[in-house]
N, C-alpha and C positions, 0 to 999 in steps of 0.2 A: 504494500500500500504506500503510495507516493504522499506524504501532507505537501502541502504548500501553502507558502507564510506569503503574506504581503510586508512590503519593506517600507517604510514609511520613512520622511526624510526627516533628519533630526531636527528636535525641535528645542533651541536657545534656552537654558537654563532662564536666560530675562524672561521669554517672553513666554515660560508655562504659569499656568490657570495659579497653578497648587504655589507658585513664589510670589504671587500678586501682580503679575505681570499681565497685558490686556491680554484679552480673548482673541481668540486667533479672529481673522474677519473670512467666511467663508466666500468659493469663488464665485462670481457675478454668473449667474445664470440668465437663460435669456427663458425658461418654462416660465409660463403665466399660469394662473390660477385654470384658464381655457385650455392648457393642455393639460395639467396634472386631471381636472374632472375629464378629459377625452380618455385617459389610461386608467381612471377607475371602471368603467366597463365600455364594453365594445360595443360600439353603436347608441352609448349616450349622449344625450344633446345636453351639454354645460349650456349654465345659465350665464347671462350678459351681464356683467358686475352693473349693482346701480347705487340706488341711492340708500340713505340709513333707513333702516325699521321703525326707527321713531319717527319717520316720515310717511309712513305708512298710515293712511286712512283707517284702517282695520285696524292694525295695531292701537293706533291714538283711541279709536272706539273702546276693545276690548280693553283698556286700560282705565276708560272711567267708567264702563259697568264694573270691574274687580273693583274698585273705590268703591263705587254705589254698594257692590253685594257685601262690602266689610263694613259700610255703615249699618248696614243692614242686620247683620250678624251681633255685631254688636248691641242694637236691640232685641233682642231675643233672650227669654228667659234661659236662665242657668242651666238648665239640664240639656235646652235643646241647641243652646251657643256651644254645647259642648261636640253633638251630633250634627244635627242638620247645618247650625253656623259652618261647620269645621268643612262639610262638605261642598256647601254652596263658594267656601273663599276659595278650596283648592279647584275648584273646577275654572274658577273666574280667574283666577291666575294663571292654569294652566293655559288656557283660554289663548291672553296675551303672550305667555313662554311660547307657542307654540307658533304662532305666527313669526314671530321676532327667530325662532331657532330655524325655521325653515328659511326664511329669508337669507340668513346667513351659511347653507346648504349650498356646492358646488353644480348641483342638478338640477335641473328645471324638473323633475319625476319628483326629485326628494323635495322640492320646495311646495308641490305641490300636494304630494303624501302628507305634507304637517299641516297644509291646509285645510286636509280634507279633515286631517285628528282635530282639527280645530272647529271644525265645521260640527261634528259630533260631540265635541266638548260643550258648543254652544247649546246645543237638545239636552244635554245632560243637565247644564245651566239652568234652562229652563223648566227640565222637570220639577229639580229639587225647587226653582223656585214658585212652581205651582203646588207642590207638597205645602209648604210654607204657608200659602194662601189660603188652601184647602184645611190645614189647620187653626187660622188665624191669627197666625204671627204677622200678618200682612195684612195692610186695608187694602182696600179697591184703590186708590190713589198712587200708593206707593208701588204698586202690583202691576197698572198698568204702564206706569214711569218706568219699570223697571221691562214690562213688556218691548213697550217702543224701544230702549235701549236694547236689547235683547234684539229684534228686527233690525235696527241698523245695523248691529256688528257682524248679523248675516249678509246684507245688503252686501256690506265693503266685502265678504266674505268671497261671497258669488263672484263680485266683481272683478275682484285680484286674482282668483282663480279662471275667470275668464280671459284677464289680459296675459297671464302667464300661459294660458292656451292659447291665446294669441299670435304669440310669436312659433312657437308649435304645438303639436298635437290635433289639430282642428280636423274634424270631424268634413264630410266635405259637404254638408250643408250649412257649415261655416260655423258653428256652434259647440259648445265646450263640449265632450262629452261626461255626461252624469251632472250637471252646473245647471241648478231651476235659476229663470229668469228673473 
């Protein structure tokens, strides 16, 4: 059996890590972010780098229903801030994690994958917070405030999964596929 070493060229008692001396500067590559997502799988389409997630309509949304839903929580008697509170914040924040971690995904598949979990996180959202109502931790007021929020952050939802179909994926009667209007 043959081993074989690699030989590394030596490196300056100054300029090692472990004597305080700088970090080596590694060499200038010319791979963009577009081709390292092209060598994650064969025949994926990398996404166009764009702009920050806090710029993101849906995001901004999904961020002040999780405020709303922890205002919310926090009126809620003791036993059930403990239960339903606990589960209404992590859905409302998972909610906003979810778009913000997809955004930042090298895939247009995967970005759209956290969309859709987001998309499902919002139903879940809304169950617990029709639980809520149905037991009257909620008025009619707060319930449907929370409704309409609740409807936009699908709206932006649909939307952003539409323009990220957009640029591919389309359907050839031009439409997202699985994405209601």
């Amino acid at each position: 059996m043959q081993v074989v070493t690699a030989i590394a060229a030596p490196v300056p008692a100054s300029a090692s890590v472990l004597a305080g001396g700088p970090l080596p500067t590694p060499a200038p590559t010319s791979a963009t972010p577009r081709d390292a997502a092209a060598r994650l799988r064969p025949g994926a389409t990398p996404r166009r780098p764009g702009r920050s997630y806090r710029e993101l309509a849906a995001w901004q949304r999904a961020v002040e229903l999780c405020v709303a839903c922890h205002e919310l929580a926090g009126r809620l008697p003791g036993a059930e801030a403990e239960g339903l509170g606990r589960s209404i914040c992590e859905a409302a924040g998972t909610l906003a994690a979810n778009v913000a971690q997809g955004h930042e995904r090298l895939l247009r598949a995967d970005y759209v994958q956290h969309l859709s979990i987001a998309r499902g996180t919002l139903q879940r959202l809304e169950t617990l917070l029709e639980v809520a109502y149905r037991l009257r931790y909620l008025d009619m007021p707060d319930a449907a405030a929370l409704d309409r929020r609740c409807a936009a952050v699908g709206r932006h939802l649909s939307q952003l999964i539409r323009s990220v179909y957009g640029v591919a994926g389309r359907r050839g009667d031009g439409t997202a596929p699985g994405v209601p209007d």
